[in-house]
N, C-alpha and C positions, 0 to 999 in steps of 0.2 A: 549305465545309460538309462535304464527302467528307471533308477530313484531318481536319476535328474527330472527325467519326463511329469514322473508323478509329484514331484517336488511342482515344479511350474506349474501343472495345473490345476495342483489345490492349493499353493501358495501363490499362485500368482509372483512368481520372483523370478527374476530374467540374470541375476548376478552370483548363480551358485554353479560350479561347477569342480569337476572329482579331480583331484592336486595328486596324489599319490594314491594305489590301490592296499587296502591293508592284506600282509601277509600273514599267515598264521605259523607260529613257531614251529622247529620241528622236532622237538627236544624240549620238555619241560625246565621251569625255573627251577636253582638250585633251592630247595629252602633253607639249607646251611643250619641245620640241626642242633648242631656239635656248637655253633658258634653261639646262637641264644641260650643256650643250655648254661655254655660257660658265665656269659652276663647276666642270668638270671641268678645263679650261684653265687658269684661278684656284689649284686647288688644286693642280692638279701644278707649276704654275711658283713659287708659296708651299712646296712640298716640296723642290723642285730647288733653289730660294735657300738653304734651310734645311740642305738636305745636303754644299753648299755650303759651307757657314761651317763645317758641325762640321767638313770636312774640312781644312778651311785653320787651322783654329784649334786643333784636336785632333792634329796631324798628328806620328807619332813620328821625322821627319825632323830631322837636324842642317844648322842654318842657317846655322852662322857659325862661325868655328874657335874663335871663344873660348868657345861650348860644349863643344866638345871637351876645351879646356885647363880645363875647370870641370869634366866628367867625369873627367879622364885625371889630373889635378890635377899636371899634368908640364908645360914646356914646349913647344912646339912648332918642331921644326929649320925647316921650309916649307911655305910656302901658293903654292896655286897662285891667281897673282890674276886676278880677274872682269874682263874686258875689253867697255865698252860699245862694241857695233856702230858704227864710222862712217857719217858720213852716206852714201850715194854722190853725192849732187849734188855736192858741193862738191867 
């Protein structure tokens, strides 16, 4: 009733008046922890895959010599060749 009264007489306004009184909780909001944790995890490892592919698949690297002979539109005198690791067991 105070802030109607004071309301009207430094507003000058005769059309406000209090609808419901606000209550104050009595038990704080959950802040669910556990659950943005999870979606923070979600999303960075969904960013991390995603940054992932554009790098592998965007990637302004020469892979193989016969890009080079399709750029260079020349021959090629040597390559030096890819040598897979042996086993050591064996």
């Amino acid at each position: 009733n105070e802030f109607l009264v004071k309301v009207n007489t430094t507003l000058n306004l005769k059309n406000i008046r209090i609808i419901e009184e606000a209550i104050p909780p009595t038990k704080p909001i959950p802040k669910k922890i556990f659950i943005k944790f999870c979606m923070v995890i979600l999303a960075s490892s969904l960013f991390g895959i995603f940054f992932a592919f554009l790098v592998e698949n965007y990637s302004l690297k020469l892979k193989d010599y016969s890009e080079i002979m399709a750029i260079l539109e020349s021959p090629i005198l040597g390559v030096i060749p890819k040598f897979e690791p042996e086993d050591k067991l064996s």
